[in-house]
N, C-alpha and C positions, 0 to 999 in steps of 0.2 A: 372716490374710486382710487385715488393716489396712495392715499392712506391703509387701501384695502390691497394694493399689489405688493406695497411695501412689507405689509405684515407679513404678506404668503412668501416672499421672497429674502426675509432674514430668515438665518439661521435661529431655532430654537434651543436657549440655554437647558431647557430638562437635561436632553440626554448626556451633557457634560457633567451638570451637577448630578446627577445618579450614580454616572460612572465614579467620580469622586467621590459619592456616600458610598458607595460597594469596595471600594479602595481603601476609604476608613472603615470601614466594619472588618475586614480582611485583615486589616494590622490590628486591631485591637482583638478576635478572637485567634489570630497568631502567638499574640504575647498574653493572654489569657490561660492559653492553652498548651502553656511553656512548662515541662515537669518542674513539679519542686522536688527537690531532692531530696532521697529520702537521707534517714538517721543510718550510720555506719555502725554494726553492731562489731568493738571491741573485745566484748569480755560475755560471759552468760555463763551462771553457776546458780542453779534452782530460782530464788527473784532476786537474786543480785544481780546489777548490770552496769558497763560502761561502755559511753557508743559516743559517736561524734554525733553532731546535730548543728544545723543553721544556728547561729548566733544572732537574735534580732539587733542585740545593740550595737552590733560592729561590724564593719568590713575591712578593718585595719587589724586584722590580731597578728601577732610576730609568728606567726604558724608560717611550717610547721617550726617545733623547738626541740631542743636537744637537752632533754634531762635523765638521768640518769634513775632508775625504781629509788637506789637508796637515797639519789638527790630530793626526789619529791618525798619518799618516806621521814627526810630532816626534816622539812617544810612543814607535813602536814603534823608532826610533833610538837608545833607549835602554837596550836590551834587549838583556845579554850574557847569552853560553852558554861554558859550558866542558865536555871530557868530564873524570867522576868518576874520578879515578885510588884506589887504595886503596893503602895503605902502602909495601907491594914497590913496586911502579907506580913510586911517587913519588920511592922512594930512588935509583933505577938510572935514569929518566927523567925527573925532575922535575914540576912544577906544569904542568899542561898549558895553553896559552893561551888567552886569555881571546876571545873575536871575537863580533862582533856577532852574533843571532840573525836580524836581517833585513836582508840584503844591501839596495843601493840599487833594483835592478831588482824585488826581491820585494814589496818597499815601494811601489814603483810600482804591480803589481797589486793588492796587497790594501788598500791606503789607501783609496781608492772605494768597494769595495764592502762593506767593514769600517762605512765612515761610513753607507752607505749601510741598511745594516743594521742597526745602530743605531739612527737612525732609525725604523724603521718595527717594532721588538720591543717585546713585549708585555712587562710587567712579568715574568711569569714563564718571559720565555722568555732564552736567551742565543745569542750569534753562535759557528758552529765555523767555522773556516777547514782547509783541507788545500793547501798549496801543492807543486805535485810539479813536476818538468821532469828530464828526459834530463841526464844527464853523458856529458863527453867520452869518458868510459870504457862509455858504454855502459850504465851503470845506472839505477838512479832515486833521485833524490835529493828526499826528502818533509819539511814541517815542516809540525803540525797542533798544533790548539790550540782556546781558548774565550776568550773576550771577554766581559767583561757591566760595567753601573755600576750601583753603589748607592751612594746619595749622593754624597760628594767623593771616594771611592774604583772607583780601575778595576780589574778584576780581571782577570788576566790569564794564562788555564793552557795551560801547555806540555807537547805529548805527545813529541813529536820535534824535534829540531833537526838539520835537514841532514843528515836518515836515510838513507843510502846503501845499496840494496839492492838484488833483482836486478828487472826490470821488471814492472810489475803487482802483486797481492798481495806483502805480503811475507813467505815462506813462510821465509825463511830463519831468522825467528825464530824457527821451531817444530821441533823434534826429530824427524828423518826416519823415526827406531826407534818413538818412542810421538807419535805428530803431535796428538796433543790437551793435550800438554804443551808451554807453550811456552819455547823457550830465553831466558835474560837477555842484554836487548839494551843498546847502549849506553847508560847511564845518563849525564843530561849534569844538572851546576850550573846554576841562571839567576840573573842578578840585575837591578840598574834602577841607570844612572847616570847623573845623580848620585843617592846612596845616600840621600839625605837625603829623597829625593821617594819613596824603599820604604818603605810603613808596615810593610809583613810579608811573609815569606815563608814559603811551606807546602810541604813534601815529604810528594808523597798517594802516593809509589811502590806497586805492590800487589806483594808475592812474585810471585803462580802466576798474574801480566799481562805480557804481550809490550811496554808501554809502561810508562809514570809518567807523572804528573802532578806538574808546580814549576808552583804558583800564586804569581803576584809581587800583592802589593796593594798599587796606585802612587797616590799623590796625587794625580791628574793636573789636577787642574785648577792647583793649585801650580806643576806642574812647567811649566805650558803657561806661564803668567804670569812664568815663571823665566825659561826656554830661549829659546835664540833656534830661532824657526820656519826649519824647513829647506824649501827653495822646491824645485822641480820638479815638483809634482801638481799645478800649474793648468792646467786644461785646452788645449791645444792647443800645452802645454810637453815637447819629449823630453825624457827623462830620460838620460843616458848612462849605460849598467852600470860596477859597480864594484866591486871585491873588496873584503872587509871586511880 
């Protein structure tokens, strides 16, 4: 009987612990339910683009920065591509040539809106650039990538270099038999010269990815102090095209 007043006369824990699950459910679809932010569109001219976007690998970038069109225009002057040949390749065709990753006219475009972007990024976020245009042949020819700075270093990732494909997506890189499997596109070298101004290079290639990533990480503030500044981004300057 003792035992039986007792139980009717303590307080029952449920309704504290409910209250507490309904407290945690409440905080966790709060921070669930927290916008991501979207990408900040830059630049737009037919499918070329450059926009800010979340940086997953950082939240320390020296954003925003202060570079100048023709500053970043020196920089990205410096910036070879080669394609990866593998052993066979190399015996029967050699070392394949080295050429710049940013023509003069492409530099024209993205030098502005590259600085311009820069500029105005948040520490955690970093610049993607896409530059596409028609070839003579009737295809499309794309180079994409990512920009960001932390401290004295620029980082600089390359997905394509003068990706030649057929117009719009490019479906070519994916397997017509299993289309969610994508095919190995061409894999290209980058590097920075002069080589003295590369603190590192990263190859982030993924297997079962239609791209890669060659992250160059350049001195740049070094190299700006070094080089001589290449002129044509001053405003109300043409630039004349020019093959690399």
């Amino acid at each position: 009987m003792n035992r039986f007043n007792k139980t009717m006369t303590e307080p029952s824990a449920w309704p504290l612990r409910a209250l507490l699950l309904i407290a945690g459910i409440s905080i966790i679809t709060g921070c669930a339910s927290k916008p991501v932010p979207q990408p900040k569109s830059i630049y737009e001219s037919g499918l070329s683009t450059v926009r800010l976007e979340q940086d997953p690998d950082s939240i320390s970038n020296s954003h925003p920065a202060t570079l100048t069109a023709t500053e970043v225009g020196t920089l990205l002057r410096g910036v070879r591509a080669w394609e990866r040949r593998n052993f066979i390749h190399r015996l029967f065709a050699g070392e394949s040539d080295r050429i710049r990753a940013f023509r003069n006219e492409e530099i024209a475009v993205l030098a502005p809106p590259l600085a311009k972007a820069l500029a105005q990024a948040a520490p955690t976020e970093h610049v993607y650039f896409h530059l596409s245009h028609a070839t003579n042949q009737g295809d499309e020819e794309t180079t994409t990538g990512w920009i960001s700075i932390r401290g004295a270093i620029l980082y600089l990732t390359i997905s394509g270099v003068h990706d030649r494909h057929s117009p719009g997506p490019d479906i070519s890189k994916y397997d017509r038999q299993l289309p969610n499997i994508p095919e190995a596109s061409v894999l290209h070298d980058v590097t920075y010269e002069p080589d003295e101004f590369l603190a590192k290079s990263v190859s982030k290639t993924r297997f079962w990815a239609p791209d890669q990533r060659e992250v160059l990480e350049i001195r740049y503030r070094e190299a700006l102090s070094a080089m001589p500044i290449q002129p044509g981004l001053d405003p109300g300057r043409i630039l004349i095209p020019s093959q690399p």
